[in-house]
KOLNULO-793337 format. One record per residue (C-alpha): residue in one letter; chain; x, y, z. Coordinates in Angstrom, 1 decimal, decimal comma. Example, Ala and Ser with C-alpha at 12.3 -4.5 7.8 and 13.67 -1.06 7.14 Angstrom:
ATOM lumgu tidren      X      Y      Z
ATOM     A      A   12,3   -4,5    7,8
ATOM     S      A   13,7   -1,1    7,1
//
This chain:
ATOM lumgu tidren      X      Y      Z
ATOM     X      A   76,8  342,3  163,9
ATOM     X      A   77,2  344,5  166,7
ATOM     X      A   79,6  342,4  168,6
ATOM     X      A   81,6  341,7  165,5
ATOM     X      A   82,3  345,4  165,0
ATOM     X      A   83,1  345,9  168,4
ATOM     X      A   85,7  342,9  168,2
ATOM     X      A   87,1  344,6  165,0
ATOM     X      A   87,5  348,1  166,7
ATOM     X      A   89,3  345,7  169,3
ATOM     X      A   92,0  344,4  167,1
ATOM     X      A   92,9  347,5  165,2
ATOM     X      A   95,9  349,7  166,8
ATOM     X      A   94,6  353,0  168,2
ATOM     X      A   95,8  356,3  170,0
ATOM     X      A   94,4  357,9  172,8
ATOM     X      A   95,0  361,5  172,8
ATOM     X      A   92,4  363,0  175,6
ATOM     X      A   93,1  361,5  178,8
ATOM     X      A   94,1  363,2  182,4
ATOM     X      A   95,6  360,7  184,3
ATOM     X      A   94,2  361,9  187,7
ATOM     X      A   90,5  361,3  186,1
ATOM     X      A   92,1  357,7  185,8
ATOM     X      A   92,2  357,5  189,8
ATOM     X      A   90,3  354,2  190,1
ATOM     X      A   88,4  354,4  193,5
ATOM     X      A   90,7  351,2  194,8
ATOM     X      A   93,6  353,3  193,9
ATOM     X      A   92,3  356,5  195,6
ATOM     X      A   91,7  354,0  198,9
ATOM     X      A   95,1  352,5  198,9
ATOM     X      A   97,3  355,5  198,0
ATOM     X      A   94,9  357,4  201,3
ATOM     X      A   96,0  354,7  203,4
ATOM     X      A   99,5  354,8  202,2
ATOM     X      A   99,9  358,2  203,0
ATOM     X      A   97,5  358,4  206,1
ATOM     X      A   95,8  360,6  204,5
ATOM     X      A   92,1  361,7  205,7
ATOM     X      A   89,2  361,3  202,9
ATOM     X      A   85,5  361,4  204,1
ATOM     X      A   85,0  357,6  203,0
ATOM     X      A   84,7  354,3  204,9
ATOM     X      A   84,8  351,8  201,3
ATOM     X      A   85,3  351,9  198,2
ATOM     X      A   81,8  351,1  197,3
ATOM     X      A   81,3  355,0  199,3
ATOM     X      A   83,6  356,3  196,7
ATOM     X      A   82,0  354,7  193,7
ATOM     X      A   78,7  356,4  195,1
ATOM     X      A   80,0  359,7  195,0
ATOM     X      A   81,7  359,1  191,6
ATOM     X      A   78,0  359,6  190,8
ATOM     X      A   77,3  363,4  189,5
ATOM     X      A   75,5  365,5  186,7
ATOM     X      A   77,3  368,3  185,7
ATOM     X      A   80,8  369,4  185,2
ATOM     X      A   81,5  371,5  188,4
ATOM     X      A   80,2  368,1  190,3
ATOM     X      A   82,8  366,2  188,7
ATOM     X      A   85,3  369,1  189,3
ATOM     X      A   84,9  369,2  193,2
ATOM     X      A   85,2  365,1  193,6
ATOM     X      A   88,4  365,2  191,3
ATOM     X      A   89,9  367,4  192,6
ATOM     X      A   89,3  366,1  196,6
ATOM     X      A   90,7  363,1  195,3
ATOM     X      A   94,2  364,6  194,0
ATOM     X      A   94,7  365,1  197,4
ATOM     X      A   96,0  361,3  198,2
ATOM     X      A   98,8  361,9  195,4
ATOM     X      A  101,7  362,7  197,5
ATOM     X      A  104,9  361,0  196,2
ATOM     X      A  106,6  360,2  193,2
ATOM     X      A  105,6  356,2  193,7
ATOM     X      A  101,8  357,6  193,9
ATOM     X      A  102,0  359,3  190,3
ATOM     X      A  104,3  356,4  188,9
ATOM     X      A  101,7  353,5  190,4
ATOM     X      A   98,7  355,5  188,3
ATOM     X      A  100,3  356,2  185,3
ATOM     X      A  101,2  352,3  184,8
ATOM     X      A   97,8  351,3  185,8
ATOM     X      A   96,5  353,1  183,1
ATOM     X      A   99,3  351,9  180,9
ATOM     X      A   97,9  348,7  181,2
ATOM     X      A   94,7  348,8  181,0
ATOM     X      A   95,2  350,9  177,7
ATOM     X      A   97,6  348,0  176,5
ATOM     X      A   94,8  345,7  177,4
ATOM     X      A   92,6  347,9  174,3
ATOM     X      A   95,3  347,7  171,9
ATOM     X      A   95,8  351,1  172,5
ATOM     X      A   99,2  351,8  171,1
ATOM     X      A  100,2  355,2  171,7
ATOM     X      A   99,0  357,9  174,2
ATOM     X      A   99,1  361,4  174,4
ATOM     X      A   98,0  362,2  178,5
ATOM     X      A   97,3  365,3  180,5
ATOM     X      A   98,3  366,1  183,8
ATOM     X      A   97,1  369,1  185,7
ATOM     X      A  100,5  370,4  188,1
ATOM     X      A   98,3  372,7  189,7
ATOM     X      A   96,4  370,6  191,2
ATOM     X      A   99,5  369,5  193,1
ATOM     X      A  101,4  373,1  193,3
ATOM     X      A   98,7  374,6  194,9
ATOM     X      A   98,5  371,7  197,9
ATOM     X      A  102,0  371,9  198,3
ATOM     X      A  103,8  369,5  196,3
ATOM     X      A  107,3  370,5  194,4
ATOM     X      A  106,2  370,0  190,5
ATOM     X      A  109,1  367,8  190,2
ATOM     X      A  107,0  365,3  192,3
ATOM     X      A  104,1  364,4  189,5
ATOM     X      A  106,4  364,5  186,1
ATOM     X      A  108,6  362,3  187,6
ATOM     X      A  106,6  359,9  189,0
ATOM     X      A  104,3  360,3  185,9
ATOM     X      A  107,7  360,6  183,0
ATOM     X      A  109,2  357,2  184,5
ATOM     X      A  105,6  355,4  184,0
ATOM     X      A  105,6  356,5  180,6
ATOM     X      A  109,1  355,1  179,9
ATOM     X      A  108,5  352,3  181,3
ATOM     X      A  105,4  351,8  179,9
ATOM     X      A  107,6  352,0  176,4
ATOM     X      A  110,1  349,8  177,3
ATOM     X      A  107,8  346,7  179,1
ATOM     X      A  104,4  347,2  177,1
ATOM     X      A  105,2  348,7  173,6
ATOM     X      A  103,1  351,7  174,3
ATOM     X      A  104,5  355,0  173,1
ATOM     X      A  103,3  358,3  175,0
ATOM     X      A  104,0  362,3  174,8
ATOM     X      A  103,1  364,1  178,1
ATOM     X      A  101,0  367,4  178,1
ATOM     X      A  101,0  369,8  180,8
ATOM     X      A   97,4  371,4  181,5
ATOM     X      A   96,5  375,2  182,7
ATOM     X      A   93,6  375,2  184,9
ATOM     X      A   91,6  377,4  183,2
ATOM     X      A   89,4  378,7  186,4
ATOM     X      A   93,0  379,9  187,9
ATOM     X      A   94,8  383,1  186,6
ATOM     X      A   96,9  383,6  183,6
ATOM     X      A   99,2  384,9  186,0
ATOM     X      A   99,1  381,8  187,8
ATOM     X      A   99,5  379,7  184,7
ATOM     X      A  102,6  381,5  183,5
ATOM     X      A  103,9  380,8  187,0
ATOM     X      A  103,8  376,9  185,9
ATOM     X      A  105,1  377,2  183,0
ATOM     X      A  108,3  379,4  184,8
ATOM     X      A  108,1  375,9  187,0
ATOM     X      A  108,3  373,3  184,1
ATOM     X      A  111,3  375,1  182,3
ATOM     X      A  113,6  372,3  183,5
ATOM     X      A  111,6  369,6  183,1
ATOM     X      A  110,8  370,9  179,0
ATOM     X      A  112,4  368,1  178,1
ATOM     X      A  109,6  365,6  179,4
ATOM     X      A  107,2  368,1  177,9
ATOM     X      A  105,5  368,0  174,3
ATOM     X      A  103,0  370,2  175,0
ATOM     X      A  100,6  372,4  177,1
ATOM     X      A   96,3  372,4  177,2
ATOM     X      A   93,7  373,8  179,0
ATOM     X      A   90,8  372,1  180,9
ATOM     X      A   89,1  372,4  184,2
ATOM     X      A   85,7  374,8  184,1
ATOM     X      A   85,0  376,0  180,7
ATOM     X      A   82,1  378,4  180,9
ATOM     X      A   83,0  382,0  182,2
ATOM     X      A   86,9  381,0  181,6
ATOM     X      A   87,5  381,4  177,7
ATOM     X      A   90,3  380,8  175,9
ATOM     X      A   91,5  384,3  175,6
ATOM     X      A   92,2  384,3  179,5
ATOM     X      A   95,0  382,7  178,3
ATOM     X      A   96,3  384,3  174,7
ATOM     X      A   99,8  385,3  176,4
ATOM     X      A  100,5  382,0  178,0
ATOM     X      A  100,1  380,2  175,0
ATOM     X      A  102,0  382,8  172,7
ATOM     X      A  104,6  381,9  175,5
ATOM     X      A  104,5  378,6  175,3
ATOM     X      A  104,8  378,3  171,5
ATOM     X      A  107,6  380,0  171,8
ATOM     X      A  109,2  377,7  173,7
ATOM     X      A  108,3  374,8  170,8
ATOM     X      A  105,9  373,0  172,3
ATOM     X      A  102,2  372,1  171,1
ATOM     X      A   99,2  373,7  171,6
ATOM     X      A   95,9  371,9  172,4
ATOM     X      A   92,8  373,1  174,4
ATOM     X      A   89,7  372,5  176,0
ATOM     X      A   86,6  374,0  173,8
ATOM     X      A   83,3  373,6  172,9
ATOM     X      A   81,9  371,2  175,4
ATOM     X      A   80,4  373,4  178,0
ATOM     X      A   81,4  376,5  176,7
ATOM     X      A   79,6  377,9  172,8
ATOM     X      A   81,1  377,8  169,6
ATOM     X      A   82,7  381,5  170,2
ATOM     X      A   85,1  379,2  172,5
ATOM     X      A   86,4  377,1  170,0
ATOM     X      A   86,8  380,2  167,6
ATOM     X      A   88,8  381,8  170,2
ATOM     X      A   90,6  378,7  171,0
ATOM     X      A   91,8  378,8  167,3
ATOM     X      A   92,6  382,2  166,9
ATOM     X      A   93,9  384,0  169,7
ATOM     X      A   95,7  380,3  171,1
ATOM     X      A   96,5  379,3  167,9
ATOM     X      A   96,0  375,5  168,9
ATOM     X      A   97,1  372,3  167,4
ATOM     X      A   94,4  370,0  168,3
ATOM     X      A   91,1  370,6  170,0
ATOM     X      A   89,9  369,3  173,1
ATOM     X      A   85,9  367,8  172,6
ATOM     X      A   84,8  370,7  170,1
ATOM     X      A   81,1  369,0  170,3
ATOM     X      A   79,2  372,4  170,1
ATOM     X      A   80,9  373,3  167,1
ATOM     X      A   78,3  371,9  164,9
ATOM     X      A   76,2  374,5  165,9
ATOM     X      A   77,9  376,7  163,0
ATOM     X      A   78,1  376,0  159,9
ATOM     X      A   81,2  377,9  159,0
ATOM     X      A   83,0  376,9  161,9
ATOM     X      A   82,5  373,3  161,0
ATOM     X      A   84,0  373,8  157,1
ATOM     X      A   86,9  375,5  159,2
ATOM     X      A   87,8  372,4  161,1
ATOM     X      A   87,1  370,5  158,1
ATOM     X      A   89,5  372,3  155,8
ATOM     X      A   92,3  372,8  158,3
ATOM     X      A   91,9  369,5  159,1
ATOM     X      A   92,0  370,2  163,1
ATOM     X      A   91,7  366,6  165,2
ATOM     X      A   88,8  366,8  167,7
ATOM     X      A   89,4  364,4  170,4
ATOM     X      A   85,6  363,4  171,1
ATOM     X      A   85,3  362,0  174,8
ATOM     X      A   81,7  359,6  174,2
ATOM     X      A   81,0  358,3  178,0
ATOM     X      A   82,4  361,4  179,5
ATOM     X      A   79,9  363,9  177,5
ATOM     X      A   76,6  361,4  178,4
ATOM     X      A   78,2  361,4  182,2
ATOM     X      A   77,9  364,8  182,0
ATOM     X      A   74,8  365,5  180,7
ATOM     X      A   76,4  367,2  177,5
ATOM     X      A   74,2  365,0  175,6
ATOM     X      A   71,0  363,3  176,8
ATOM     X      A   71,4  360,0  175,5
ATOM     X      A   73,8  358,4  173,2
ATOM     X      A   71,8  357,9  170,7
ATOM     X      A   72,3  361,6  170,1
ATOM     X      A   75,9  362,2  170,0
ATOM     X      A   77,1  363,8  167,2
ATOM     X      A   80,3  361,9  166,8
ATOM     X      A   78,6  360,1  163,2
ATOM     X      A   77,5  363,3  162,5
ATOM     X      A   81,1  364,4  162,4
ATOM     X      A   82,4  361,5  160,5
ATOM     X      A   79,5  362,3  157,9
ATOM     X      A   80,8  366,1  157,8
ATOM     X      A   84,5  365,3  157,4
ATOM     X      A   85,8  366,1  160,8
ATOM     X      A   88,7  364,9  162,1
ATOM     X      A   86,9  362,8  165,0
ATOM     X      A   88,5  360,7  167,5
ATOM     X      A   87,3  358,9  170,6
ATOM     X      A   88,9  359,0  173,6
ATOM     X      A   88,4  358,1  177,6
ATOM     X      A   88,8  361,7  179,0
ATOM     X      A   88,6  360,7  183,2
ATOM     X      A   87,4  357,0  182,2
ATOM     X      A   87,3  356,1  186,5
ATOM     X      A   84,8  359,0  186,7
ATOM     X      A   83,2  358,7  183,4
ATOM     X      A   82,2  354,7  183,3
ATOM     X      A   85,2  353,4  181,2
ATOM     X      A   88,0  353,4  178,7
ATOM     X      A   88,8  352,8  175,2
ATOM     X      A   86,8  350,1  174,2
ATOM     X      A   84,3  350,9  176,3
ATOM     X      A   84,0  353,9  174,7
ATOM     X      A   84,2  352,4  171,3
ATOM     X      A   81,5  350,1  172,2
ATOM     X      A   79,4  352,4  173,7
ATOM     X      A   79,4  354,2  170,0
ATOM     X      A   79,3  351,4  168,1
ATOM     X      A   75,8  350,1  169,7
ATOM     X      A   74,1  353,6  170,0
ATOM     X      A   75,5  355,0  166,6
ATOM     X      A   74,8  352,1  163,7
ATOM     X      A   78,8  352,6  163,0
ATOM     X      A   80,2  350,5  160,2
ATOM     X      A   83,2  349,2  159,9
ATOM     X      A   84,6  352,2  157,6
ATOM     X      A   83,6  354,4  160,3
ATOM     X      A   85,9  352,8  163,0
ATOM     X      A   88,8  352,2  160,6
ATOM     X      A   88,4  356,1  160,4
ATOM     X      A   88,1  356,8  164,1
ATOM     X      A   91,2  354,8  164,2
ATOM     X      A   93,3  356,1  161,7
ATOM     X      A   92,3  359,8  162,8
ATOM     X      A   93,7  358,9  166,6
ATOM     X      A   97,5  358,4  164,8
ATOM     X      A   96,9  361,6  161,9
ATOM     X      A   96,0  364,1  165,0
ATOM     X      A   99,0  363,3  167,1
ATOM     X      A  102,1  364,3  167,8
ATOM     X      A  104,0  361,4  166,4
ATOM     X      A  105,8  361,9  163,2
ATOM     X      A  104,6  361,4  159,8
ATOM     X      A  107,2  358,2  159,5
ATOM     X      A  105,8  356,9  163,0
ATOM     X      A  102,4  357,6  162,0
ATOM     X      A  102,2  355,8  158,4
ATOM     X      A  103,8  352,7  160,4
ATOM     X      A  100,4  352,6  162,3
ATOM     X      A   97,8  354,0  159,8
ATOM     X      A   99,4  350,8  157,2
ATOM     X      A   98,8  348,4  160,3
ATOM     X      A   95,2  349,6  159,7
ATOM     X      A   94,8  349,1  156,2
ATOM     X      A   95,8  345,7  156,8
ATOM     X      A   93,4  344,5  159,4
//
């Protein structure tokens, strides 16, 4: 039974809408692109890379991804990655993605901004025109840098707004709350672009509450610890607010023990706008349908369950309503 819900979670259309393409820098990749560029990284293979892929906790992840950003250099680079994960999201019927890249990451080593959105922004066109996958790009504030700093990128993306649909938050959650960044956001709004953030995974339930009412967000980012409260979790429910649940990334990183005990049926069960996505799936030990299946086997899922998971991907993105009912009918039918 198992294998037959996993082929149905297969066929049906879905949308990713928690991914950062830098966590999708396969160790091959981060190999070739350092010997494209001559630059230095402390490993011999890539089975020495796959070894220190191997961590526990979020700040462990952290430090390898971000040493790894450091073989990005040139438009080509961010274009190459993009359409490699293009592909292999085709490959799970994945239909339409909504990705994060982190321009500080780059800034700060050097690179002119202009270098990763257009490297990244052609990909994604591409990507539309050859493989039938539709994207929006969100720009992410690293949340253990300053607001200062944050409003800095945001001056640096004005030309590029255009490319832009909207702006999140991730890198280290705890000791970094949302309200760090209240003005940024109100900035950004202003400017007409969406709001989504990181909240809840690391970082307690206060996070998410601030997350939704000092940033005044769109979608939230993980939002697993919100089940700790009760009132927070008829919140979500009634405002309908999409949590994009990253499975293999929160059992990587320890933010559950086994999968047995994620609470993504739990949130199903409550009402909540759950989705699954791949988060840094080259870190985190896979991508859609791995993800999928990883749920499906641990979780006694049913096929209601994933036809839900699936139609929630299209009702908590950007698309419009028009380009969303096209999808969500394409689930009814399968």
């Amino acid at each position: 039974m198992t294998s037959k819900l996993v082929q149905f979670a297969a066929s049906l259309p879905k949308a990713e809408l928690h991914l950062h393409l830098e966590g999708s820098l396969e160790p091959e990749q981060l190999f070739a692109f350092a010997r494209r560029n001559k630059v230095e990284i402390p490993f011999k293979s890539v089975d020495e890379i796959r070894t220190a892929y191997d961590f526990s906790n979020l700040q462990d992840f952290l430090d390898i991804y971000y040493q790894g950003m450091g073989v990005l250099q040139t438009e080509e680079d961010f274009f190459d990655l993009t359409m490699a994960y293009l592909k292999r999201s085709r490959a799970d019927n994945v239909r339409h993605v909504e990705v994060f890249f982190d321009p500080q990451g780059h800034t700060e080593r050097g690179l002119p901004f202009s270098v990763a959105i257009n490297g990244v922004t052609r990909a994604l066109a591409e990507g539309e025109r050859e493989l039938g996958v539709t994207s929006k790009l969100i720009m992410c504030f690293l949340r253990h840098l300053s607001e200062e700093e944050a409003f800095t990128t945001l001056q640096q993306a004005e030309p590029h707004f255009e490319k832009i649909a909207g702006v999140g938050l991730d890198s280290s959650e705890v000791g970094h709350p949302p309200s760090k960044f209240e003005n940024v956001f109100k900035a950004a709004r202003e400017h007409g672009l969406a709001l989504v953030a990181h909240a809840g995974e690391e970082g307690p339930p206060d996070y998410v509450y601030e997350a939704l009412d000092l940033l005044k967000i769109d979608r939230l980012d993980h939002g697993n610890r919100s089940l700790e409260d009760a009132a927070l979790v008829a919140r979500l429910v009634k405002e309908q607010m999409t949590l994009t649940v990253c499975p293999l990334s929160n059992l990587k990183l320890c933010v559950v023990g086994d999968m047995r005990a994620h609470p993504l049926k739990k949130m199903l069960d409550l009402g909540l706008r759950a989705t699954v996505n791949s988060d840094d799936p080259s870190y985190f030990g896979g991508y859609m349908m791995d993800n999928f299946r990883a749920v499906i086997e641990a979780l006694d899922l049913d096929q209601d369950d994933i036809r839900m998971l699936a139609k929630n991907s299209f009702l908590g993105s950007l698309l419009s309503e028009a380009e969303q009912a096209e999808h969500l009918a394409a689930i009814d039918d399968a």
